[in-house]
Each structure stands twice: as structure tokens, then as C-alpha cells.
C-alpha positions as CSV (number, residue, x, y, z in Angstrom):
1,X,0.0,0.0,0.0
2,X,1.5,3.7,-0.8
3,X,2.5,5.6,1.8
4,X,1.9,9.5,2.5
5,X,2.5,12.3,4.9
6,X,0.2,14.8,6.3
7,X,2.1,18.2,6.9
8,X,-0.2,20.3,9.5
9,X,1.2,23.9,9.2
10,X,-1.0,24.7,12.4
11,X,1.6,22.3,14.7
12,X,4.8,23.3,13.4
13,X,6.9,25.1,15.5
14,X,10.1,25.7,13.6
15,X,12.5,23.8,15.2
16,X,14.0,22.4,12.7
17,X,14.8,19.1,13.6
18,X,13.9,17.8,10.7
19,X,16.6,18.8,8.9
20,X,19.1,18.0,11.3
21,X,17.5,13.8,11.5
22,X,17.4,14.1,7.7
23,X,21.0,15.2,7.4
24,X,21.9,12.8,9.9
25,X,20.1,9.6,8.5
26,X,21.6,10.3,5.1
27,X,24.9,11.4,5.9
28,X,24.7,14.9,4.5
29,X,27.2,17.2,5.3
30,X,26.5,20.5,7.1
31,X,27.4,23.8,5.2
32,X,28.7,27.0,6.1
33,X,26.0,30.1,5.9
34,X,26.0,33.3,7.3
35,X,22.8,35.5,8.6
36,X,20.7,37.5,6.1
37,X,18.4,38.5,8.0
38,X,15.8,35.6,7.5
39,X,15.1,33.1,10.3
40,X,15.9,30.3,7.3
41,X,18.9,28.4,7.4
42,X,19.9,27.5,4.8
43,X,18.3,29.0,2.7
44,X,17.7,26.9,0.0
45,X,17.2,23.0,-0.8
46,X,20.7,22.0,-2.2
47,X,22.7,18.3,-2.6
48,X,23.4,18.0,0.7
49,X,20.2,19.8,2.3
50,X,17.4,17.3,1.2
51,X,14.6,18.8,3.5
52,X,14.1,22.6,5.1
53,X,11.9,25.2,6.9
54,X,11.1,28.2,5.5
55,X,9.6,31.3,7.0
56,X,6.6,33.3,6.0
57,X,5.5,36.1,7.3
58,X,2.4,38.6,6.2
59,X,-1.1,39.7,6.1
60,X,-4.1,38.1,5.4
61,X,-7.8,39.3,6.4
62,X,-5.8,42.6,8.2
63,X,-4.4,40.2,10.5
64,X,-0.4,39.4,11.4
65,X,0.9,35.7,10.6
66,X,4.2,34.1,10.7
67,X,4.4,30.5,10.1
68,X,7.1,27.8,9.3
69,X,6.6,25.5,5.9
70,X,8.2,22.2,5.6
71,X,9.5,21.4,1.9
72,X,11.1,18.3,0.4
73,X,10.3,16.3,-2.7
74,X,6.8,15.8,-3.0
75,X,7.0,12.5,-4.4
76,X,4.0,12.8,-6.5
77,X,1.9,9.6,-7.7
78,X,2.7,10.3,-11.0
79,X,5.9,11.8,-11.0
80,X,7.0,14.3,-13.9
81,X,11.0,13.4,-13.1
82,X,10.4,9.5,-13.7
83,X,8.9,10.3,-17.0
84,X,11.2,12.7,-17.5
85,X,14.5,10.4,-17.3
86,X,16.0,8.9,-20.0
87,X,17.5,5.9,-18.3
88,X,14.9,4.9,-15.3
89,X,17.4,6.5,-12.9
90,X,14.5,7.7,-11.3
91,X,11.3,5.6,-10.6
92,X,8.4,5.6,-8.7
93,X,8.4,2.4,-5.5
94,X,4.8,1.1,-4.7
95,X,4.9,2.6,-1.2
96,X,5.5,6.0,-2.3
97,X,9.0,6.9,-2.4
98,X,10.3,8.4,-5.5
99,X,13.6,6.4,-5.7
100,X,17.2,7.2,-7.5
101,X,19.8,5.3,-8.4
102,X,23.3,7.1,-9.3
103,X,24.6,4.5,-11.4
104,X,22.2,5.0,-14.2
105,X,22.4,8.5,-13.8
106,X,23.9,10.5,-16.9
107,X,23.3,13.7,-15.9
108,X,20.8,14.9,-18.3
109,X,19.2,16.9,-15.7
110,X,16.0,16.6,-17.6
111,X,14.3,15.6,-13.8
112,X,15.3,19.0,-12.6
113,X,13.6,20.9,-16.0
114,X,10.4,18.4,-15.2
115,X,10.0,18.8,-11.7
116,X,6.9,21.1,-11.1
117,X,8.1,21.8,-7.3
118,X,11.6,22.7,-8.4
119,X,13.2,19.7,-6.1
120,X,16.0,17.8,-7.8
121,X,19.5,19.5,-7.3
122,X,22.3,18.9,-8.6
123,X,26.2,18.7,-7.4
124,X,27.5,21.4,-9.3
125,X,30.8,21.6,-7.0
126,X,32.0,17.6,-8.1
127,X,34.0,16.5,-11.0
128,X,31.4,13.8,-11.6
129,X,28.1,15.6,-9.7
130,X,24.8,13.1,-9.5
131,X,21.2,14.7,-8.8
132,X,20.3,14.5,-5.1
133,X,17.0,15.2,-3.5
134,X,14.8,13.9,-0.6
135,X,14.2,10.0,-0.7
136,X,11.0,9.9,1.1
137,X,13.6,7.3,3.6
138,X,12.8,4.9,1.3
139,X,15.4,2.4,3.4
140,X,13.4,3.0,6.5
141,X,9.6,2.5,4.7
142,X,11.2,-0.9,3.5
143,X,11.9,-2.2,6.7
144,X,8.6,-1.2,8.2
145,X,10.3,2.9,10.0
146,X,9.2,5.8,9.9
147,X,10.5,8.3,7.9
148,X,13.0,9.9,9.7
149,X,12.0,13.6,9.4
150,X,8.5,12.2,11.3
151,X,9.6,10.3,13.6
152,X,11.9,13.5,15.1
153,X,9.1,16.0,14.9
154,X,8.5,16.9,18.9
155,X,5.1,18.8,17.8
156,X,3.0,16.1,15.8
157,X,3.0,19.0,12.9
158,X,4.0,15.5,10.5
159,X,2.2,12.2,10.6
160,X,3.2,9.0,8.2
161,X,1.1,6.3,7.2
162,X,-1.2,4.7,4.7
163,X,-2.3,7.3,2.0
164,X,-5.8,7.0,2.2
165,X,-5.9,7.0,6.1
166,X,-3.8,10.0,6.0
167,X,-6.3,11.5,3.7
168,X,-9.1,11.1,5.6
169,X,-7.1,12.2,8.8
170,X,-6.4,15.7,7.0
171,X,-10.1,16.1,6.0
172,X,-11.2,15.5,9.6
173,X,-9.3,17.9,10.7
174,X,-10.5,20.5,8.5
175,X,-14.3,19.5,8.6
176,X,-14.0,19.4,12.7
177,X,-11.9,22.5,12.7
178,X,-13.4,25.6,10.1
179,X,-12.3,27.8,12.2
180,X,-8.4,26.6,12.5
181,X,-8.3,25.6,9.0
182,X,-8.9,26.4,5.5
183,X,-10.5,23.9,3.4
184,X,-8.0,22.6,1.2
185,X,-5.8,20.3,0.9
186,X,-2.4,20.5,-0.5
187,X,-1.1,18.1,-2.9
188,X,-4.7,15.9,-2.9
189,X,-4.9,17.6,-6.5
190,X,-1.5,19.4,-8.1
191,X,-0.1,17.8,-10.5
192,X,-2.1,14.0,-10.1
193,X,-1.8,14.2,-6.6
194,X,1.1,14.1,-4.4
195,X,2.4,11.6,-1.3
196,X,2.6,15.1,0.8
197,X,-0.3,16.5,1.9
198,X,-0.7,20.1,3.9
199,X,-3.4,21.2,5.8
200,X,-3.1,25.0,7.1
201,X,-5.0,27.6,8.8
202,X,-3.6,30.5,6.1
203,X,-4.2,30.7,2.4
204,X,-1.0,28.2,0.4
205,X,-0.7,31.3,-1.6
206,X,0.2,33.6,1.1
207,X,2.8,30.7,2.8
208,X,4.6,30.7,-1.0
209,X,3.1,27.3,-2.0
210,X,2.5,26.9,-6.1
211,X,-1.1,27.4,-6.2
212,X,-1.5,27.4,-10.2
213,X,-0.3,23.9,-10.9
214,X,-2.4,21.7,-13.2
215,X,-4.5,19.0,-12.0
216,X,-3.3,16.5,-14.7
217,X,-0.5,14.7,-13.8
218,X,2.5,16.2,-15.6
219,X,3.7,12.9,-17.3
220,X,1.4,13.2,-19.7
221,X,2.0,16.9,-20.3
222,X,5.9,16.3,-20.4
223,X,5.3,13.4,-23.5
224,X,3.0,15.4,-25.4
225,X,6.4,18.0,-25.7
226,X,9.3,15.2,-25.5
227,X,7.7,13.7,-28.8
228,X,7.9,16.5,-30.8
229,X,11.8,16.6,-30.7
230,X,12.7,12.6,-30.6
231,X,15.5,13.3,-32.7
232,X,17.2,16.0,-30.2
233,X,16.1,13.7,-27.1
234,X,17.4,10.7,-28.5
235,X,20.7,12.0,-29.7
236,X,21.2,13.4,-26.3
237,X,20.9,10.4,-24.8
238,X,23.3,8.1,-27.0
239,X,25.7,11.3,-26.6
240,X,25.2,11.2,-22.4
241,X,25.5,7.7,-22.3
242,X,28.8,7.7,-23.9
243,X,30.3,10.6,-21.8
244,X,29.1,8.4,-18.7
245,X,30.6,5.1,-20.3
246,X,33.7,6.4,-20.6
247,X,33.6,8.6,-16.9
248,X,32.8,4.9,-15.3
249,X,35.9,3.2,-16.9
250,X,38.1,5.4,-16.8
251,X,36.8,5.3,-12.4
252,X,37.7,1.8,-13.0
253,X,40.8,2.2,-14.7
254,X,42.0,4.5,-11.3
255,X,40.6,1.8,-9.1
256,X,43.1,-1.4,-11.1
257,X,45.9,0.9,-11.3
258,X,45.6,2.0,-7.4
259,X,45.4,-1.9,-6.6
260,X,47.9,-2.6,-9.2
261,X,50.5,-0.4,-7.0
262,X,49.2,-1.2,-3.4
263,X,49.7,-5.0,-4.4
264,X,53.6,-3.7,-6.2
């Protein structure tokens, strides 16, 4: 059964300890920021920063609000990056997780272009960079764990578990609550539907959420384009395959030749 999370924007408190479990679970390095006079930090979603808080602050109905958003890889049902990859790098797990594997990766970066929520990144400071992005702790869903980002939130704002339950959990809230929340849900619809879903008490256009996203999932927006130019698309494959033929032998190469003189 696919999984899902229900984000409740009312509960978070901004702690942030989400990132830290996330950067801990998946060995991420920390990096070095300075203050720019935003309460974010980092500020942005990079290679080694799979998962973040931003900060919103504003008006709405001539009343103050500040609140703190969660963002990661949505991991849509239908995801526009899968469709979007040449070599199934990228695919889509039965319990949710939009997966990746590196060694199919050639670096295209067509799953960045296709990503409606602007997640993939890409290691622009490696010799031979891969994309990185959130992996919904696909090790930890196979094993039967909780995500990790969940299972460190100290204020409930997250909740993980079967789709459909978490579904009906988030319209619960809202029908028991009209007064807390608005009555939408985030991600139920964008795009084909997503594995995150937000619940909030302020409009998702006032806390910076994309709020003019189709409804149709985007794979079969992204093939209606891609066929129009299977000429380009497939010469830029055969040409990225190559370049990451040869970058994997010559790794190899290094690796006989380093064993070649440990053994000499």
C-alpha cells in the first residue's frame, strides 16, 4: 500500500529538527552560511540539504501571521521526473518513495527541468556531480520505519502512514476545525496528486506554496512535448550515455591501477 505524509502547518513550531534527522540519516554534510536577516537556514534546498523550513511572514484578512513550511520532494503519484528520465534512474516504488539510483544517472538533468516543485538538485561543485534530492527514507519505509524527518518531529505537525488514512485524517481535521483551517488540501490535487499532503490555517498562496499547478499529472504533459523533438532527445541520450561510459571506466581504470600499485 503507498504511503503518504500529512504536513499540518497549524503544529509546526520551527525547530527544525527535521533537517538535522534528515542530514543525519543520510549522511549529508552540514554547510557553512551566514545570517541575512531571515530566520531560514539554509536558505535553500541543495545536494546535501534534502529537506528545510522556510519562513513566512504577512497579512491576510488585516491580521499578522508568521508561520514555518516544511519542503522536500513531494513524491508525486505520477511523477513528472520518472517520465522525465531517459534511463529509469528515477522511478516511482509502490509505497511511495520516488527512488534514484546514481549509477544509471547520466546527468541529463532533464528531472530537474520536469519537476513542477523545483526539487531535484544537482552537485555542481563535483567533478562527476549526481542529482540529489529527498528520498521519502525509502530504506526506512522498506523495513517497516518511519521516515526519519517524522519520527523527530517533537510537535505532531507530521504524521506517516497509509495514504488514504492520512487522507481522511487531514479532511477530519479541516471538517471538525473551520475555524483553524482552510478547506483545502495540499497536494490531494497538483499535479495528479502528491504523497505530501498540507493542511493550514492560512491561504498556500500567502505561505509561497505553487497554487496554479495543473491538475493532470504532468507525465502526460511532459510526452505530449518530448515527442515533438525525438530526434534531439534521442541524440542526447546516446551522446550522455557515452560521456558516462567512458567517466565509469576510466573510475575503474583508477581503481586497477591504485590496486595494481598497493599489491607492487
Amino acid at each position: 500500500m503507498p504511503k503518504g505524509v500529512l504536513v499540518d502547518l497549524t503544529k509546526c513550531i520551527g525547530c527544525r529538527g527535521c533537517q538535522v534527522s534528515c542530514k543525519q540519516w543520510n549522511g549529508l554534510d552540514a554547510e557553512v552560511t551566514t545570517c541575512e536577516g531571515s530566520y531560514e537556514n539554509p536558505p535553500a534546498l541543495k545536494s546535501n540539504t534534502y529537506t528545510k523550513i522556510r519562513f513566512v511572514e504577512g497579512e491576510e484578512n488585516n491580521k499578522f501571521f508568521w508561520g514555518f513550511i516544511k519542503t522536500q520532494c513531494m513524491h508525486c503519484k505520477e511523477p513528472a521526473c520518472v517520465s522525465a528520465c531517459l534511463v529509469g534512474s528515477l522511478k516511482k516504488s509502490p509505497e511511495g518513495p520516488v527512488t534514484y539510483d546514481s549509477g544509471k544517472c547520466i546527468g541529463c538533468r532533464y528531472c530537474m527541468l520536469a519537476c513542477p516543485f523545483s526539487i531535484p538538485t544537482f552537485e555542481w561543485n563535483k567533478a562527476f556531480p549526481l542529482v540529489k534530492k529527498c528520498t521519502f527514507c525509502a530504506d526506512r519505509i522498506s523495513e517497516g520505519e518511519t521516515p526519519s524527518c517524522v519520527k523527530t518531529c517533537p510537535s505532531d505537525a507530521l504524521q506517516f502512514g497509509e495514504y488514504d488514512i492520512i487522507l481522511k485524517e487531514a479532511e477530519n481535521r479541516i471538517n471538525s476545525n473551520p475555524n483553524k483551517y482552510i478547506n483545502y488540501i495540499y497536494g490531494k490535487d497538483e499535479v495528479g496528486g502528491t504523497s505530501w499532503l498540507y493542511i493550514s490555517g492560512i491561504s498556500f498562496d500567502k505561505l509561497g506554496f505553487k497554487t496554479q499547478l495543473s491538475k493532470e499529472a504532468l507525465p502526460n504533459l511532459t510526452w505530449k512535448s518530448l515527442v515533438k523533438i525525438p530526434y534531439v532527445v534521442g541524440g542526447l541520450a546516446v551522446v550522455l550515455s557515452g560521456l558516462w561510459f567512458i567517466t565509469k571506466r576510466k573510475e575503474e581504470v583508477n581503481k586497477l591501477e591504485k590496486t595494481h600499485k598497493s599489491e607492487g
